[in-house]
N, C-alpha and C positions, 0 to 999 in steps of 0.2 A: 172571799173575805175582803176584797178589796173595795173598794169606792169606799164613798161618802159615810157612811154605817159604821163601819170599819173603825172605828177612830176612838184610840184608848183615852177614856179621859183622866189625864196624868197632870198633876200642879208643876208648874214649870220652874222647876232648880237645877244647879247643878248636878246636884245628885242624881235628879230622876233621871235626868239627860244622859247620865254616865253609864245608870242602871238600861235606859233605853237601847243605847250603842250596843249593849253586851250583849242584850236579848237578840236585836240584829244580824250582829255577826253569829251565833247561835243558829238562827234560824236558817242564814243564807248556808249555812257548814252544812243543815240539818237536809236544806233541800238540794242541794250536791250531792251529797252522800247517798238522798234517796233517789235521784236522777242514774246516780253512775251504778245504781244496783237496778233501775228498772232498764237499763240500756244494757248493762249485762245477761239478764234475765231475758233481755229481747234476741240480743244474741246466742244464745243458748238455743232459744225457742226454735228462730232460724236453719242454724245448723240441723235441729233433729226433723225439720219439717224437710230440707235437702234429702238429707239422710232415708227417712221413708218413702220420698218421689223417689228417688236414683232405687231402695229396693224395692215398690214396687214395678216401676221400669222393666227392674232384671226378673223379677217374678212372672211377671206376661210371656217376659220371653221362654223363661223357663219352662212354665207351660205349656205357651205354644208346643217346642220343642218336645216335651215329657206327652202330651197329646198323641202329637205324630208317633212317638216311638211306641206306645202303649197299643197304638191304632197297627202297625208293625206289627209286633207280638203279638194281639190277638190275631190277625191272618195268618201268620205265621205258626203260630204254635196252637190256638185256641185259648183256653180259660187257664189262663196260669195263678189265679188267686190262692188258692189252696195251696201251693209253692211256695210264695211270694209270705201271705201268712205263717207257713212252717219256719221258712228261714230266719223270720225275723227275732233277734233273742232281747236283745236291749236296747235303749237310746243310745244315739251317736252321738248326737249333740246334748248337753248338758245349758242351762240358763245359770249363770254368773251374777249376781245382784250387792251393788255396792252402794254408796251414797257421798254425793258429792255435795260442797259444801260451795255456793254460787251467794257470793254477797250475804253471808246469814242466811239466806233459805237454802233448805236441805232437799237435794232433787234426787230423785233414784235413778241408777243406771245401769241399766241390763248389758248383758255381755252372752254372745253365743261361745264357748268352747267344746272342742272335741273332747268326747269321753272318753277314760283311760285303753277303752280297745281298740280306739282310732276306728281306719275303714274297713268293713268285713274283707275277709278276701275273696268269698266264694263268689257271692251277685249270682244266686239263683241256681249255681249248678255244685251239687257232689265232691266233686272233686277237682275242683278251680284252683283252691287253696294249695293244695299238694301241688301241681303243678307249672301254675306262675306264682309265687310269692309275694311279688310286690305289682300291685294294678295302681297303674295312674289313671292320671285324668284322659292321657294319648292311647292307653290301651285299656280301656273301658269295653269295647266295642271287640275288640281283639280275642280271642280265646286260644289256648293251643293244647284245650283238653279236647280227650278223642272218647268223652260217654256218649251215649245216646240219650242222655234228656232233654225235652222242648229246649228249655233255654237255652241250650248249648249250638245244639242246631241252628235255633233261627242265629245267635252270635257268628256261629261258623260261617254261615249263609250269609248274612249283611257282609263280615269282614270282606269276603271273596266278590262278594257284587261291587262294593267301594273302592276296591283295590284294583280292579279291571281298567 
């Protein structure tokens, strides 16, 4: 809307002149206003395009990793899907959805949380549960039940070949 074209035609008084200025400053507040919301907005956008590089990053890896070990336990044990399927009872994770308020527009925002039963304790064996209580992230791999199910074994088996 600028150049030559552009051009209101207005009879020149004070008055118009005073109504001119108003309009002005008006317009200049109007486009601040909408700069600091599109630069927010940019920001925003920003941060969740980080956000998804960095997870999937960690998901490659993840895979990677979940690959090898799946490649593991089939050698190890054979076809543990039927296991794997029995065990499974509910979601762990739960989706969280809220809405945040960015310069007047309304942006959704997902949240992953742990479901009220947290992390199983068994991980594929019987009776896991009963006899370590609490599995961390360091003793995952670790077992110090004494069944004889696949799972158990190949866990036994790894623990003792890594610890060598």
């Amino acid at each position: 809307m600028s150049g030559a074209g552009a051009r209101l035609n207005v009879f020149p008084t004070r008055q118009n002149l005073q109504v001119m200025k108003v309009k002005l400053v008006g317009a200049k507040k109007g486009h601040s206003l909408l700069k600091k919301k599109a630069d927010a907005l940019t920001m925003r956008l920003r941060l969740l395009l980080r956000n998804i590089l960095k997870a999937k990053e960690d998901m490659g890896a993840a895979f990677r990793e979940g690959n090898f070990a799946l490649a593991e336990v089939k050698y190890a044990a054979g076809d543990i899907k039927p296991t794997v399927i029995e065990s499974v009872g509910v979601a762990q994770k739960k989706v969280e959805i809220r809405v945040d308020n960015i310069a007047g527009v309304k942006v959704p925002v997902f949240k992953a949380v742990d479901a009220a039963g947290g992390v199983p304790t068994t991980r594929g064996c019987p009776r896991a549960g009963s006899r370590s209580p609490r599995l961390g992230r360091s003793s995952r791999r670790r077992s110090t039940c004494s069944c004889s199910s696949p799972p158990c074994r190949l866990l036994l088996s790894s623990s003792t070949r890594r610890s060598r």
